[in-house]
N, C-alpha and C positions, 0 to 999 in steps of 0.2 A: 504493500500500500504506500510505502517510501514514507521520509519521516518528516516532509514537511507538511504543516497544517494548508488544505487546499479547500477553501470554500466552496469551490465549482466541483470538486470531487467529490465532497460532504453530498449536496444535494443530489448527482447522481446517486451517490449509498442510498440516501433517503428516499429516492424515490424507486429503489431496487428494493428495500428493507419493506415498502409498504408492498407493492406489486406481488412480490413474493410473499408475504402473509396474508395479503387476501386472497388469493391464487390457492396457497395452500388450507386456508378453510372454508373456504368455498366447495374443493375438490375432495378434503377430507369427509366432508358431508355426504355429498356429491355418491362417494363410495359405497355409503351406507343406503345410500336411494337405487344404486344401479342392480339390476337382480343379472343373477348369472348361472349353469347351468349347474347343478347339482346331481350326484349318482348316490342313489339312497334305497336300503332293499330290495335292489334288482331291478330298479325302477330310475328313470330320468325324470329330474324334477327341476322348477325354476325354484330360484331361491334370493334372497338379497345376501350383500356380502359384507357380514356384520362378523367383521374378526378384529377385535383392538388391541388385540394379544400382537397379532400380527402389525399392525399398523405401528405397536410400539415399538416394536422391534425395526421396523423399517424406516424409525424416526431416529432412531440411536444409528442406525448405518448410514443417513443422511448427514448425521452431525460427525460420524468417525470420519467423512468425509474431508473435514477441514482442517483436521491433521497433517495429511500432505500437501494440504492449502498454507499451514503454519511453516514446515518444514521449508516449504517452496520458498516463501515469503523471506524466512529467515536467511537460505542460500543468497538470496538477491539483495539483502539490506543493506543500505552503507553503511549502518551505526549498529554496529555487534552486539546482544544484549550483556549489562556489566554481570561477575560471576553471582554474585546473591546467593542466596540458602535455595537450591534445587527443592524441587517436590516429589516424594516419593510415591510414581503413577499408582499406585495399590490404593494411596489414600482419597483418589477420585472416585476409588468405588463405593464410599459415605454418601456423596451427593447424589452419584447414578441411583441407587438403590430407592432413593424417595423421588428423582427425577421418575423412574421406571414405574412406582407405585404411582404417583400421580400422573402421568403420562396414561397411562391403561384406565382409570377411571376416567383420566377427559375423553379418551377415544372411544370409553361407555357410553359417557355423556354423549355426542356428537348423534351416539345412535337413536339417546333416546329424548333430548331436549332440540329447540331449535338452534339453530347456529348463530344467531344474535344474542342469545342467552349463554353462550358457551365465550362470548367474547363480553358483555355488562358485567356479568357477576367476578370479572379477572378485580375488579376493586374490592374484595375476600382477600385476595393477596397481597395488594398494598398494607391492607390492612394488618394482616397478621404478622406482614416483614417488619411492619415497623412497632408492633409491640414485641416483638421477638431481639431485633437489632438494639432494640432497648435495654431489655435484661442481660442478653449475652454478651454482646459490641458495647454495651452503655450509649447508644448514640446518642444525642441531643434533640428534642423534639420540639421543636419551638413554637409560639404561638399558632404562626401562620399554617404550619405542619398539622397540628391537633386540629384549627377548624377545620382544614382541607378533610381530615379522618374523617369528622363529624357530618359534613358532608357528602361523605362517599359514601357512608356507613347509611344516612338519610335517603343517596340516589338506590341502594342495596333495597331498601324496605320498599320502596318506589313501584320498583320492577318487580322484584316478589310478590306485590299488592296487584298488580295487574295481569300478574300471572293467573292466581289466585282466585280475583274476580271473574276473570276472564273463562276460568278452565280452559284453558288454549291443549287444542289436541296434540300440537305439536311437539308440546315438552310434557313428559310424564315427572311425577313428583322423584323418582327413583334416579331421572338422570339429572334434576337440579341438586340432590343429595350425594350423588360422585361427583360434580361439582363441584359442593362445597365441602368435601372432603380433600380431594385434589386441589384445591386453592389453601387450604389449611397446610398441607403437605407441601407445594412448591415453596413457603417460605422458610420452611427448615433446610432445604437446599439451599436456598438462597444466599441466609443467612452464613453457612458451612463455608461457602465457597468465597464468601465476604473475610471470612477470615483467615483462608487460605491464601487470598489475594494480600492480606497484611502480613504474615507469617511467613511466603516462599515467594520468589522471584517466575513470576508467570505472566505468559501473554494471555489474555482470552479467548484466544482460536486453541490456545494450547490443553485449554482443564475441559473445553469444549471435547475437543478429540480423546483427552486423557477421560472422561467420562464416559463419552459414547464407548470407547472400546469395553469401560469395565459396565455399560448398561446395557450392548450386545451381548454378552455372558448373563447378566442376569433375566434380561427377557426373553432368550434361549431358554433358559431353566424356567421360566412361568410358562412358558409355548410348552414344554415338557410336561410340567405339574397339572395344569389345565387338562391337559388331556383327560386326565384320569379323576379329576373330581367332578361327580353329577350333581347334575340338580332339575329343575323343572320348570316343563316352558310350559306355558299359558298364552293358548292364543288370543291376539288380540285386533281390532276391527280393525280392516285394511290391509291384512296380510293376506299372502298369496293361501288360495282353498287349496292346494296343491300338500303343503309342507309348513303348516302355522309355526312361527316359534318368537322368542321374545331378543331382543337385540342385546342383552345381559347373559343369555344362556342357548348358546344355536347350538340343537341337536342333544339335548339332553346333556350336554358338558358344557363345561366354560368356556373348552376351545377345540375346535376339532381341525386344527391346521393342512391335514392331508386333503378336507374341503376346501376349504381357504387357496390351496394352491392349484386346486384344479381347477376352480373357477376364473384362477388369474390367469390358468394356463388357454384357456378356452373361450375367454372372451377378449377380446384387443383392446375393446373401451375402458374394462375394468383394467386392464395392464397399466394402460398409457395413462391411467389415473394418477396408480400408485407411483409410477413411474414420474409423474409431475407432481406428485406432495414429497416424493425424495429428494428433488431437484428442488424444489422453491424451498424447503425446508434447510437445504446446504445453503443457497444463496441468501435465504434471509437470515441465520446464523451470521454468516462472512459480512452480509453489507451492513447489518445492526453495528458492526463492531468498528466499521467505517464512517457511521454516522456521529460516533463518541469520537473518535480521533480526530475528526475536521471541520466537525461543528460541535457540539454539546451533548450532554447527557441526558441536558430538558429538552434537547430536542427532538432525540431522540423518544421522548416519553410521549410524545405528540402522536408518535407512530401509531401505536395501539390505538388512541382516543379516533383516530381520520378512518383506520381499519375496519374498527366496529360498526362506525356509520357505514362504509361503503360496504362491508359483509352484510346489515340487516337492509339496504337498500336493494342491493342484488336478489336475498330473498326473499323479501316484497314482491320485486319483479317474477320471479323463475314461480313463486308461490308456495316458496316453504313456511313460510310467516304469515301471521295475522298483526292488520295494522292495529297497536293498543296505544291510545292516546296519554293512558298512564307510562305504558313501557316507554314512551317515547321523553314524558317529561321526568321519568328515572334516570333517563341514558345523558339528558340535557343536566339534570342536578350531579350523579357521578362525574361527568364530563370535568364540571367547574371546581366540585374537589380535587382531581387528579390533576388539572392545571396547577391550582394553588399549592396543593403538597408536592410538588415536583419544582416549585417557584419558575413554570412556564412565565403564569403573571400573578404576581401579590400585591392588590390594592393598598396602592400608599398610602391605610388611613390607620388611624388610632394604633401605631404602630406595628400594621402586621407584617411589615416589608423589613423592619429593624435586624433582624437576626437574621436574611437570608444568604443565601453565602456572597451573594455578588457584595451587599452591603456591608457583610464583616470583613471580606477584604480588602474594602476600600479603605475603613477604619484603621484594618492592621496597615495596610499602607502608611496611610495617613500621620499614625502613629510614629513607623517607620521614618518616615521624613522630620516629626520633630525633633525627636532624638539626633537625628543626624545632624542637625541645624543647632542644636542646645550644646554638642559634644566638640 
């Protein structure tokens, strides 16, 4: 990526970071709507292709991808990294582990909520990173941070309330619950890896690849375990009369991968799906980490908030979504805490803008200069 800060590079990241996340949940959804052929007691059946066992595993091979993206990068740098305290790659496999748990519940979700509700309720995880970053990291919360929480926490009640009233067919209460299970869980990674980045000398493509390799092992072994634990499907309206089953349990197991692969083998549409959430999933990994280095980290934060609109617009259009004039004014109040808690923009009134970082290091500047002038 070379080591000078480029504005005009920033904004291509930026706008490869979004493309490639709405692309890839779009598609990821996409997967779970596309039905494909299925061989079942001697009989050929149609079936949808609801494996998130699989899909996790094919997100972790996406991200091991940026490994020889790091390696590459670093062959070609002008500015060698200094020697630092190394990482030992085994200790990435802490973060994979709850990346993979949470990872597999969102891709339940996807089957069984709508896909603007798989992108609203991601303000669950701001939320919990930053009482967690609290206790472990001690990070500093300051005014402007807490009402930004308050508010996110407010756009949260919003869109659950519109859910709710609504009964919307499209999201079942079971996949807003891996949701919000899987938002609880991404910030224990998050956190991990916060402090990994204090403690060891690391690029961010690097604990990316260093993870994905030890979360390809560990969701190998859940594709494995799955196999063999049942459970029970319950048909539910709308599924094919052919083969009912529930998008939590296809085929009386959690996961039956040897269908999984035949359907990917025999249908081109379902291939070339999977095949473009692997690919926008590595790109948007690589240019997210582009958008930090040549422009900012709040601007990066921007990304998500522009995503969600254009993923629940698109589903409006395609007709995965019901329009809810509550969901809509949930996604508008979350929106404007995640601005503020990320200091996008903190209204300069009654001090909320005092402690944010641009302003404390004007201050420490500031500081800086009197001293130098008194000495």
């Amino acid at each position: 990526m070379g080591d000078e800060k480029s504005p005009k590079w920033g904004w291509i990241y930026y706008g490869a970071t979004l493309c490639a996340g709405t692309i890839s949940s779009i598609a990821t959804k996409a997967m779970s709507k596309k039905a494909a052929p299925v061989p079942m007691n001697g009989g050929m059946f149609v079936d949808y292709f609801q494996h998130p066992y699989m899909l996790t595993f094919g997100m972790f091979l996406s991200e091991f991808l940026c490994l020889p993206i790091f390696y590459i990068n670093q062959l070609f740098a002008r500015k060698k990294r200094s020697g630092g305290k190394r990482i030992n790659p085994f200790l990435c496999a802490i973060p994979a582990f709850c990346d993979a748990l949470a990872s597999a519940l969102t891709y339940n979700a996807y089957n069984l909520a709508a896909v603007s509700i798989v992108q609203m309720l991601t303000g669950i995880r701001i939320l919990f990173t930053a009482i967690l970053s609290r206790i472990f990291l001690k990070s500093k919360l300051y005014v402007h941070h807490i009402v930004g929480l308050i508010i996110i926490i407010l756009g949260l009640i919003l869109v659950g309330l519109a859910l709710y009233l609504s009964k919307d067919a499209n999201s079942s209460f079971l996949g807003i619950f891996f949701l919000i299970i899987a938002y609880c869980i991404t910030p224990i990674q998050i956190v991990i890896e916060e402090a990994m980045f204090k403690s060891y000398t690391l690029h961010p493509l690097e604990i990316i690849g260093y993870e994905a390799s030890a979360g390809c092992f560990i969701s190998s072994l859940m594709l494995i375990i799955f196999q063999f634990i049942p459970c029970t499907r319950v048909r539910q309206e709308g599924e094919y009369d052919t083969y009912p089953q529930t998008a939590h349990c296809p085929y009386n197991r959690m996961e039956e991968s040897n269908v999984g692969l035949y359907q990917l083998a025999n249908s081109m549409p379902l291939l070339g799906i999977m095949i473009i959430v692997i690919i926008t999933l590595c790109i948007f990994n690589f240019a997210s980490q582009g958008i930090t280095k040549h422009l900012s980290g709040n601007t990066k934060a921007t990304v998500s908030v522009i995503q969600t609109a254009i993923v629940w617009v698109i589903g409006l259009i395609i007709g995965w979504e019901n329009f809810l004039v509550l969901q809509l004014i949930g996604f508008i109040v979350g929106t404007i805490g995640v601005i503020i808690y990320n200091e996008i923009y903190v209204p300069p009134i009654w001090g909320f803008d005092y402690n944010t970082k641009e302003n404390i290091a004007k201050r420490e500047e500031n500081e800086a200069d009197t001293k130098g002038k008194t000495s």
